[in-house]
N, C-alpha and C positions, 0 to 999 in steps of 0.2 A: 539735169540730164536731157539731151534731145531726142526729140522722139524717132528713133530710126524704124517705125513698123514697118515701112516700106522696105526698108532693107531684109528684114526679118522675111518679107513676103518676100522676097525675089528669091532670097536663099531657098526658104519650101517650092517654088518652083524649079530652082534648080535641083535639087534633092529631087523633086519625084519626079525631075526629067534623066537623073540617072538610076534610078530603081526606073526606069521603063530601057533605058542601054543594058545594064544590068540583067534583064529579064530577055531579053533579045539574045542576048549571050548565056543563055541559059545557069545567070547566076545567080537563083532564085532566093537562097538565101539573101543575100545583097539587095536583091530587089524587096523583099520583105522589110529589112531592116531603113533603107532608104526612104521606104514608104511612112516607116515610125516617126523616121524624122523629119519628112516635110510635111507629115500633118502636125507634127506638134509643133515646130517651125511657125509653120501658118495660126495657127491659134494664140502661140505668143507675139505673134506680132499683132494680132486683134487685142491683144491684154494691150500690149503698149500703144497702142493707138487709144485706148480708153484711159491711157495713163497708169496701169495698174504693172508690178513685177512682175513674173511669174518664172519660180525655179522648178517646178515639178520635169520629171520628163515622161510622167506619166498622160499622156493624150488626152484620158478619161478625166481626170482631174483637174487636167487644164479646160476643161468645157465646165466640167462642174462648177471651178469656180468663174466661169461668165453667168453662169443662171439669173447672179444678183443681177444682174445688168440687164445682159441680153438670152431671150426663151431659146432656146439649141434645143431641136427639134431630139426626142428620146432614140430615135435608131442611131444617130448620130454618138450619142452616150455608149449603145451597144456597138457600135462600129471602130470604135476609139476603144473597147478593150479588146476587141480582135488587133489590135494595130500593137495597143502595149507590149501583146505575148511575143511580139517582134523584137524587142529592143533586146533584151542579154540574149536569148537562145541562139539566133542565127550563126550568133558571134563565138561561143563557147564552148568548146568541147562537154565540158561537165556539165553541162544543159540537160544534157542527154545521156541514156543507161549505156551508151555505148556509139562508137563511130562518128565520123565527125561531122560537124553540123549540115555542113552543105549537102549531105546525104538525108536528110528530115523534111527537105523543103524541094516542091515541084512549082509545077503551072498552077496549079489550082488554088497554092497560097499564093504565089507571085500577080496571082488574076487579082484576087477579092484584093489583098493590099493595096494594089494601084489603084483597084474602083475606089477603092472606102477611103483613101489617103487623099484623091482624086476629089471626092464629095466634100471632104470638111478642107480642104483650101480652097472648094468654090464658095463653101458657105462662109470660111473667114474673109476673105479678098469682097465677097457683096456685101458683109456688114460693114467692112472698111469703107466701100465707097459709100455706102450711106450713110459713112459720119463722115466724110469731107465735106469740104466747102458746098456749102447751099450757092446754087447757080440761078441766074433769071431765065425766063423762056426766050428763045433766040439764040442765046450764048453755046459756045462750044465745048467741049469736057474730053478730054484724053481718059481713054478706059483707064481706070485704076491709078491715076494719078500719075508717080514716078516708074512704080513698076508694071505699068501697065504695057499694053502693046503696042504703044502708038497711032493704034488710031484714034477718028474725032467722032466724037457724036455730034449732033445738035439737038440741046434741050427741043420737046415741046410740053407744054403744060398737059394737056391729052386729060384735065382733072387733076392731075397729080402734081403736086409743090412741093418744094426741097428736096430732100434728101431723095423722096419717094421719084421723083422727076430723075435725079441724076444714076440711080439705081435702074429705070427703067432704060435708060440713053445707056447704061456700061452694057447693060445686061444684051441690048440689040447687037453684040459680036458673039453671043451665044456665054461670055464667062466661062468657058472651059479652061481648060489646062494650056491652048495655044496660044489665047490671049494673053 
């Protein structure tokens, strides 16, 4: 099977660039549920970059099992079951004692989803680039690979080799959501 994590990551970018249209257009629902799915998006494609499946669509679970691997910070874990209570409710009538969904959901979830959705595809997209290709000092590096932004860094050693080097050169566009 080839490893398509890059693709996986372009998708959770795209996902939480429509939970942020979504939220513009005050379709906080949608923005909620959006947000489920570019963070867990972004996390499967950090499993496949490590070579591993991952069927969950649980967010929470999908970090869980990187632990083996890779430390995911504990608010991360708490941040990822705020995301999960996103996935059927938004969507569902019967979710709820009555009315329908998009009546349950304002600014105030459509805010924390987009941050907390926003934090764990910064956090999978920087572990991705610190398992690509180990770079020499001098050499040049496009943020994130494939799905990065296109722009260039240039290595410098600054103390730091491999992984840790090309991690520091993505990270000088800031690694946010624009990149």
């Amino acid at each position: 099977m080839p490893n398509r994590s890059w693709d996986w990551l372009k998708q959770a970018e795209h996902d939480l660039k429509q939970a942020e249209l979504s939220e513009h257009s005050d379709n906080h629902d949608w923005a909620c549920f959006a947000s489920h799915q570019a963070a867990g998006k972004a996390v499967k494609a950090l499993h496949q970059k490590l070579g591993q499946d991952a069927w969950w669509h649980s967010v929470y679970n999908l970090l869980k099992d990187l632990s083996d691997e890779i430390p995911v910070p504990d608010d991360l874990h708490d941040k990822a079951k705020v995301l999960d209570g996103y996935y059927i409710p938004p969507r569902y009538p019967n979710s709820h004692p009555e009315g329908a969904p998009f009546e349950y959901y304002g600014t105030i979830q459509s805010d924390m989803a987009l941050k907390y959705a926003g934090e764990i595809l910064k956090f999978a997209r920087s572990q991705m680039a610190q398992r690509s290709a180990f770079y020499r000092e001098g050499s040049e590096v496009e943020h994130n690979g494939d799905a990065g932004c296109g722009r260039r860094s240039r290595l410098y050693r600054d103390g730091m080799e491999g992984r840790d080097a090309v991690a520091r050169a993505v990270s000088r566009c800031g690694l946010d959501r624009r990149c």
